[in-house]
SEKE-495903 format. One record per residue (C-alpha): chain; x, y, z. Coordinates in pm, 1 decimal. Example, Ala and Ser with C-alpha at 12.3 -4.5 7.8 and 13.67 -1.06 7.14 Angstrom:
BEGIN
+--------+----------+----------+----------+
: chaine :       xx :       yy :       zz :
+--------+----------+----------+----------+
:      A :   1230.0 :   -450.0 :    780.0 :
:      A :   1367.0 :   -106.0 :    714.0 :
+--------+----------+----------+----------+
! end
This chain:
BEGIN
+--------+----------+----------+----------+
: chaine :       xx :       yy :       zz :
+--------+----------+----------+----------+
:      A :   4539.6 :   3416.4 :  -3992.8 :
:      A :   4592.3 :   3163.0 :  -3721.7 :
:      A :   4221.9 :   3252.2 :  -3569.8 :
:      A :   4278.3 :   2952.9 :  -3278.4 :
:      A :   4578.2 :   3043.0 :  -3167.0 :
:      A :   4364.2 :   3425.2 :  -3081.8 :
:      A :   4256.3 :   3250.7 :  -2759.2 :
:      A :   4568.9 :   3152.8 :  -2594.2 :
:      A :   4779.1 :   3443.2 :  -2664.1 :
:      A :   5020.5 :   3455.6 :  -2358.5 :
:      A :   4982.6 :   3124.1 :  -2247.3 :
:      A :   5248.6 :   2817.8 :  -2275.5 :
:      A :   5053.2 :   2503.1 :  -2390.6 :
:      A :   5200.9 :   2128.0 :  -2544.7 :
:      A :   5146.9 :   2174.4 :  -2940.7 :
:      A :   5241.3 :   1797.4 :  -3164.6 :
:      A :   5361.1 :   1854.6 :  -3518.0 :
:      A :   5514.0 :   1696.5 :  -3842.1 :
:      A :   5872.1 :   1806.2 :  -3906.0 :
:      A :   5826.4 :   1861.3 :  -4298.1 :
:      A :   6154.2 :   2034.8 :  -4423.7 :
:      A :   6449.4 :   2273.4 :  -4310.5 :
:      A :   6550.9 :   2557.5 :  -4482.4 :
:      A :   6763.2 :   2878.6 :  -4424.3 :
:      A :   6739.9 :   3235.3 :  -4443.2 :
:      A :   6919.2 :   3559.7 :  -4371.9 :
:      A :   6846.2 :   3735.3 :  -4065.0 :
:      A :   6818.3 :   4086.5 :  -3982.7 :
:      A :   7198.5 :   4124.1 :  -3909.2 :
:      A :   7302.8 :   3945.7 :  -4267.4 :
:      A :   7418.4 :   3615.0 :  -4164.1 :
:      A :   7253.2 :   3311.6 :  -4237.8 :
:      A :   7043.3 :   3056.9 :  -3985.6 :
:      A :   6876.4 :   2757.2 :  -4027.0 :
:      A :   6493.0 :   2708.8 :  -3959.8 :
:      A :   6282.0 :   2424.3 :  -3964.4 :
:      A :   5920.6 :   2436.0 :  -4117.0 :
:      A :   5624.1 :   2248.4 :  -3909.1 :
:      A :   5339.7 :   2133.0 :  -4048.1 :
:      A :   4973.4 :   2022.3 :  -3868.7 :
:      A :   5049.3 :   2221.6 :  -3549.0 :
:      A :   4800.7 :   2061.0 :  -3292.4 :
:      A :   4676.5 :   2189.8 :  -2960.7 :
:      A :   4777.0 :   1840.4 :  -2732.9 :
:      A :   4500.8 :   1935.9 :  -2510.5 :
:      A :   4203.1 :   2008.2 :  -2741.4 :
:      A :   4353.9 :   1788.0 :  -3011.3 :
:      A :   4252.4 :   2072.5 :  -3269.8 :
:      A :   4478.8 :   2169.0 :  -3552.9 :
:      A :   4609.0 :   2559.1 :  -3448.3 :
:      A :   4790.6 :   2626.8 :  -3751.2 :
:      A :   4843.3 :   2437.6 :  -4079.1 :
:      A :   5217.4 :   2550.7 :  -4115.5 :
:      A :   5453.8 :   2742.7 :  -3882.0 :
:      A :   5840.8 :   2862.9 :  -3985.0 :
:      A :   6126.9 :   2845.1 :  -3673.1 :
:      A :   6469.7 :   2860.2 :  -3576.8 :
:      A :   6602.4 :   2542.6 :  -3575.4 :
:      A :   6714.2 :   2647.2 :  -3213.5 :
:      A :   6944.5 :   2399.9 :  -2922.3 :
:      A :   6594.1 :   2267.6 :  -2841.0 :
:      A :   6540.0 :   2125.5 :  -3222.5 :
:      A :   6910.9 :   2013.9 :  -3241.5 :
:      A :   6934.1 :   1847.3 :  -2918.0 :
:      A :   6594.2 :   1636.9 :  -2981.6 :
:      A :   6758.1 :   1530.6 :  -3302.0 :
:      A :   6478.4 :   1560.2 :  -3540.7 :
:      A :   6476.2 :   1457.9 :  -3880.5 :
:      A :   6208.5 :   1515.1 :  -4165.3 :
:      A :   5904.3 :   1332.2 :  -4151.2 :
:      A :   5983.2 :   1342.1 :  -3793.3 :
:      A :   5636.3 :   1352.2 :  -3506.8 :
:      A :   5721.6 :   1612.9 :  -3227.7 :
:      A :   5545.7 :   1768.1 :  -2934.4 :
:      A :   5705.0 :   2090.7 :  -2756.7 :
:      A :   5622.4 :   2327.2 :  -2554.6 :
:      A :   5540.8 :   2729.5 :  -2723.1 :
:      A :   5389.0 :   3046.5 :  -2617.4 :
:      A :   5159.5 :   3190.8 :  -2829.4 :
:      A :   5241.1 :   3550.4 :  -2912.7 :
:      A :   5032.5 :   3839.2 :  -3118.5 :
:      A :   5246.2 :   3974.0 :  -3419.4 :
:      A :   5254.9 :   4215.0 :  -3721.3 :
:      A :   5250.6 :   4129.4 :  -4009.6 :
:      A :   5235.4 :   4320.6 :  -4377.6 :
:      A :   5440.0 :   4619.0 :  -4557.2 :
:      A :   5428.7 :   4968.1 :  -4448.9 :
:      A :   5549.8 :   5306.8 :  -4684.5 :
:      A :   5448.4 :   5604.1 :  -4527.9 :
:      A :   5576.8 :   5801.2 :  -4840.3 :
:      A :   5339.8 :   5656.7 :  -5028.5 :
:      A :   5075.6 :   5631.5 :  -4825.6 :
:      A :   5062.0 :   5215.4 :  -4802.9 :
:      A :   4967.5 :   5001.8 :  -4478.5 :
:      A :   4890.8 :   4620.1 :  -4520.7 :
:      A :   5002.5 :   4564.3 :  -4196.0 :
:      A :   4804.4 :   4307.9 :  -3990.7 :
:      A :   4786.2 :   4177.0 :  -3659.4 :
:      A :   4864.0 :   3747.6 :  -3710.0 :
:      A :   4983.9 :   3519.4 :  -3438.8 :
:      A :   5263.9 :   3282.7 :  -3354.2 :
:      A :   5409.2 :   3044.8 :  -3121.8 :
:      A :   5766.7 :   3100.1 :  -3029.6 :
:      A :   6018.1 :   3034.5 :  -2730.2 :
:      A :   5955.2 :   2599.9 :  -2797.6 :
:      A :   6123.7 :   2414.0 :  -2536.9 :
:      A :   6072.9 :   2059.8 :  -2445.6 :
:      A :   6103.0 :   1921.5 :  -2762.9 :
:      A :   6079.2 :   1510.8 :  -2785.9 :
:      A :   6028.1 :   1298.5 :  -3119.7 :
:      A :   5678.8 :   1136.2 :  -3062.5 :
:      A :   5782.6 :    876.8 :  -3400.7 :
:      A :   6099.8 :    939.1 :  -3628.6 :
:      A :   6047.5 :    864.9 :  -3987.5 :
:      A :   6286.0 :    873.1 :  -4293.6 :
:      A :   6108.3 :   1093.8 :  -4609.3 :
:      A :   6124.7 :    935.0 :  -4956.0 :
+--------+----------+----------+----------+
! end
């Protein structure tokens, strides 16, 4: 659980992270969409780490900043409260817990562009 991120929920703040890797899954209507996976997610004000790894959409704002792996990037994120976990009612399971994310990132600007090896 992202227990930093607890204290901000609501608010738009200026986050710096390491672009490690894209990816792509299938989203809820069956087609496929690319994400981008950021790692070291740090508070630009407080300079403390928020979360160790977060999963996006590489949206416009990603494309147009023209990031690349290894990539240093600061944007701008809400922080939002979330569920998280399985639920059967049939059977009578309920992992479901309350987690936290950042989403909406706009702003986004390559701080230092490197090339992975």
């Amino acid at each position: 659980m992202r227990k930093r991120l607890s204290q901000d929920v609501g608010l738009r703040k200026r986050f710096s992270a390491l672009v490690e890797r894209f990816g792509k899954k299938v989203n809820y209507k069956g087609y496929s969409e690319e994400t981008i996976l950021l790692k070291n997610i740090t508070d630009i004000d407080s300079h403390e780490i928020v979360a160790d790894h977060l999963w996006f959409a590489f949206s416009l704002a990603f494309q147009k900043a023209k990031i690349t792996e290894g990539s240093s990037i600061e944007f701008d994120a809400r922080v939002k409260e979330y569920k998280k976990g399985y639920v059967n009612k049939k059977i009578g399971i309920n992992t479901r817990k309350k987690d936290f994310k950042l989403s909406n990132p706009t702003k986004v600007l390559v701080v230092k562009s490197e090339l992975k090896i």
